[in-house]
C-alpha distance (Angstrom), angle and dihedral (degrees) to the residues before:
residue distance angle dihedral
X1 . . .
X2 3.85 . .
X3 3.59 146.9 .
X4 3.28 105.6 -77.1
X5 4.26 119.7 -141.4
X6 3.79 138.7 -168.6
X7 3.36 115.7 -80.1
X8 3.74 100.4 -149.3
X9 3.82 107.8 90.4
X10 3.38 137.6 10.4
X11 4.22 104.9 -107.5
X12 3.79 136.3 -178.0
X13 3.47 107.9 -118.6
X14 3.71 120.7 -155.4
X15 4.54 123.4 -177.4
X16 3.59 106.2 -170.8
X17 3.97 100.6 -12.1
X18 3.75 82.5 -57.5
X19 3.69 106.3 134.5
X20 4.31 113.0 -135.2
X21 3.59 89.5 176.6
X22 4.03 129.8 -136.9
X23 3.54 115.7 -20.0
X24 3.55 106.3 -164.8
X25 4.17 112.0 -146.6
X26 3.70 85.3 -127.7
X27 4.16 87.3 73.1
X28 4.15 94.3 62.6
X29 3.87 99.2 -165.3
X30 3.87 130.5 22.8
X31 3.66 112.4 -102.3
X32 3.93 113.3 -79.8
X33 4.10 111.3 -102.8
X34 3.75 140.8 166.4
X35 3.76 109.3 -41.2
X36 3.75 92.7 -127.7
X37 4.09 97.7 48.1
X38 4.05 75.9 56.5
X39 3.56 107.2 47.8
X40 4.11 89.6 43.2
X41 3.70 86.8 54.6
X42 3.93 100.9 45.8
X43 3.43 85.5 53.7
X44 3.77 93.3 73.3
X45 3.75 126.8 70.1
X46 3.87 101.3 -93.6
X47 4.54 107.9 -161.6
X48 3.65 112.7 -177.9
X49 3.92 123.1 163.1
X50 3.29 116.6 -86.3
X51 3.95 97.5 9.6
X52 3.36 120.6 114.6
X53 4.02 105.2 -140.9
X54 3.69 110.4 -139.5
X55 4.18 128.9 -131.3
X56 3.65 87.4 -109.1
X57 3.65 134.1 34.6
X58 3.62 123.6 -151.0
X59 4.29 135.4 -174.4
X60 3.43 142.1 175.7
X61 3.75 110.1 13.4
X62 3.34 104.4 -3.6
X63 4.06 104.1 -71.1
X64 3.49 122.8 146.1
X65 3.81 114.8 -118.3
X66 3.95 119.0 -124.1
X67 3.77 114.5 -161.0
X68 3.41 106.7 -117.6
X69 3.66 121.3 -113.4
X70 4.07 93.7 -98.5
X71 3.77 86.9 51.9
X72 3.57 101.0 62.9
X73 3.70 128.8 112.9
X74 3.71 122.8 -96.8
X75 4.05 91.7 -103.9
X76 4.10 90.2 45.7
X77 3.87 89.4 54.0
X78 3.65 93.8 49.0
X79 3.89 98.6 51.8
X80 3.70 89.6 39.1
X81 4.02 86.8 54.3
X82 3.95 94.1 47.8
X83 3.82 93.0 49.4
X84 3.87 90.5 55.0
X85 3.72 93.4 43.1
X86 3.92 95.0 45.5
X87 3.86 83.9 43.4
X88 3.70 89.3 54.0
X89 3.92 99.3 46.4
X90 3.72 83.4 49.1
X91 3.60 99.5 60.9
X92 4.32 95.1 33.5
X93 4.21 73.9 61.7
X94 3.09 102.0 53.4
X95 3.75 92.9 38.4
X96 4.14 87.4 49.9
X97 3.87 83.9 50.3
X98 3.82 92.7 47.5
X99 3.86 86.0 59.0
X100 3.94 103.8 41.3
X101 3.82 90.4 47.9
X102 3.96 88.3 58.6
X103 3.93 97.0 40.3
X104 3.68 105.6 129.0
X105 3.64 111.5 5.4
X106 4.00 90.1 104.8
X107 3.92 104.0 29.8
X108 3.69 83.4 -99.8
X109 3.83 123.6 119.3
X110 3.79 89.3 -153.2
X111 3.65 129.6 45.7
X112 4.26 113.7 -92.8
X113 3.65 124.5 -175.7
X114 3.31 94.9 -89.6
X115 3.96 95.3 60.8
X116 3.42 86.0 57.2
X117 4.03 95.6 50.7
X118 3.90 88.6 50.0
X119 3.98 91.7 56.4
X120 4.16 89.3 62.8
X121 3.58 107.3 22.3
X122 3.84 125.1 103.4
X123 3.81 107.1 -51.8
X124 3.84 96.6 13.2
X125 3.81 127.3 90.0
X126 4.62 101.1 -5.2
X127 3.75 120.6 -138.9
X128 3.61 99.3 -93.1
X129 3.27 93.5 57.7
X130 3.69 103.6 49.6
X131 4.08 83.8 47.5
X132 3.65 89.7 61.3
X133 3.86 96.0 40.3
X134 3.70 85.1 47.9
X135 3.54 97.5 56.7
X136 3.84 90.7 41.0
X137 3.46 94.9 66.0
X138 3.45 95.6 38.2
X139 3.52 96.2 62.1
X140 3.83 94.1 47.6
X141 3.71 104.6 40.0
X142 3.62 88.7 50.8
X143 3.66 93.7 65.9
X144 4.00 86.4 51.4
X145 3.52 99.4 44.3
X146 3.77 84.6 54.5
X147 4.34 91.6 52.6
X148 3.11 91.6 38.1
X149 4.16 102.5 53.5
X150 4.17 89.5 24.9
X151 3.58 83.4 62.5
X152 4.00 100.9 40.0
X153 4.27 93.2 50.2
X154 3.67 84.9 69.3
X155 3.52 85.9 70.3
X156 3.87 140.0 112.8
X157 3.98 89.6 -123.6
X158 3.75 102.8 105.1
X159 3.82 124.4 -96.0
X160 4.02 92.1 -95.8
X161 3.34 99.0 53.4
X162 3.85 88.4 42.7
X163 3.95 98.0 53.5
X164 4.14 88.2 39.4
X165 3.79 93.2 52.1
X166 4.04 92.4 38.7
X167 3.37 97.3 59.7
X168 3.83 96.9 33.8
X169 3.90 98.0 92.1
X170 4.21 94.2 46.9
X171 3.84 86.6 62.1
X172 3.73 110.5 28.9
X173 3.15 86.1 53.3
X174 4.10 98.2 47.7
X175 3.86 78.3 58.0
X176 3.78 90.5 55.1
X177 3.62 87.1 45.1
X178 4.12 85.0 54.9
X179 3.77 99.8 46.9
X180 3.98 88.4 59.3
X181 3.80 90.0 59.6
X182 3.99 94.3 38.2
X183 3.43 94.0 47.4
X184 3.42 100.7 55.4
X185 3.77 82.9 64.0
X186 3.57 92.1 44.6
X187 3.69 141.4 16.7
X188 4.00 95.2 -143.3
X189 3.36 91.2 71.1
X190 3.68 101.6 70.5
X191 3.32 91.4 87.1
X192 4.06 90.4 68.4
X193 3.84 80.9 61.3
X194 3.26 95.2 48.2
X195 3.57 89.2 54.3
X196 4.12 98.1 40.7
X197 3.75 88.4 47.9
X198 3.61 97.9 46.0
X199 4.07 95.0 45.1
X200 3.53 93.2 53.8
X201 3.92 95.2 53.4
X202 3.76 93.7 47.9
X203 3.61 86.5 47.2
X204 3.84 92.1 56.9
X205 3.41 99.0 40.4
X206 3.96 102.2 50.4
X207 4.77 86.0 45.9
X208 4.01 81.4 51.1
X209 3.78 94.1 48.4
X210 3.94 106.1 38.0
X211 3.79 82.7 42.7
X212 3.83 95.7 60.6
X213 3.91 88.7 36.5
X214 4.21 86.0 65.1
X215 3.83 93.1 43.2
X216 3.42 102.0 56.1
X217 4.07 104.0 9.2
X218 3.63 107.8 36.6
X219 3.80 118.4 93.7
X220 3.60 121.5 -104.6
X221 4.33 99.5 -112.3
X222 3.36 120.8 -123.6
X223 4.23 105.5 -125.2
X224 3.72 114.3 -115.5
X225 3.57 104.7 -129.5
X226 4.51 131.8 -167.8
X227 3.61 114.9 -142.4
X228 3.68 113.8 -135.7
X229 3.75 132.0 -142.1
X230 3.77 111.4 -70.3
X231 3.90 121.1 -142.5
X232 3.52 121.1 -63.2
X233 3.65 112.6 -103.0
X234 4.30 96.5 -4.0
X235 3.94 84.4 125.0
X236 3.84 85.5 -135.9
């Protein structure tokens, strides 16, 4: 399916000073190409004489096209930036605060494994409290996971990657949110928070990295473009 354009008049149409020639209103859509040249070129403003460009521009199917992160305007890369670099002080504090608030209680100036077992086993943190500091963190990491991976899908990593590292955080760190509860049963499972709490960092870290890497290092593409049919008979 194509792009379909006015029929009324024959216009020159023009994406990004690249000149597709006359397309005659007899012609109804452009000529059907690769999916990808189409998408790449919908995503740029397209002005033509006499066509109206709309708020949104669309291709293929029917999707909606999303600039991609190496697209955006000046102002859009800056806020994007500060989010991820707030978001990323944020969590090297709490981390930092993780640490401090352990320092000591196994002869260790940094927190081991075993720290972490003695917060939830037996005596240590009690079920009402983990419930609370469950649902605590729940509620606000949520809200970053969700900046954090809304902002990385607009990417240049490819859709794979983006869908595995999106949802990465939401269930490592359900599995962290597991371990406290098993381990307070038993010890052995601190290693399943280990693993929860660890996934969900990395997770975070590499979105917030390969996302600033395509805002302010990745190459502004070059829009594939398909050349209609020019006028019958203009010689041109």
């Amino acid at each position: 399916m194509g792009i379909p354009w006015p029929r009324t008049r024959r216009t020159r149409l023009r994406v990004n000073d690249i000149d597709l020639g006359l397309l005659p209103g007899a012609i109804g859509p452009l000529p059907r190409f690769d999916r990808t040249a189409q998408c790449l070129s919908a995503c740029h403003s397209v002005r033509a004489q006499g066509v109206v460009e709309p708020p949104w521009t669309f291709c293929g199917r029917g999707e909606q096209i999303v600039k991609p992160l190496s697209e955006l305007t000046v102002e859009m890369k800056a806020l994007c930036t500060a989010t991820l670099l707030f978001l990323a002080l944020a969590m090297l504090t709490a981390l930092t605060y993780l640490d401090f608030s352990h320092i000591g209680s196994n002869g260790s100036p940094l927190l081991t494994i075993h720290d972490i077992a003695a917060t939830y086993y037996g005596s240590g943190v009690g079920y009402v409290t983990l419930l609370s500091l469950a649902h605590i963190h729940m509620m606000g990491l949520s809200t970053v996971f969700f900046v954090v991976g809304f902002i990385f899908v607009h990417s240049s990593v490819s859709p794979r990657w983006k869908a595995t590292l999106a949802v990465m955080p939401f269930c490592a760190f359900s599995v962290d949110v597991a371990g406290w509860f098993l381990t307070k049963v038993d010890r052995g499972w601190v290693y399943l928070v280990l693993f929860g709490g660890g996934a969900f960092v990395l997770s975070i870290v590499a979105m917030i990295f390969m996302s600033l890497y395509d805002i302010w290092k990745k190459p502004h593409p070059q829009p594939l473009v398909a050349v209609g049919p020019r006028e019958s008979g203009s010689g041109k």
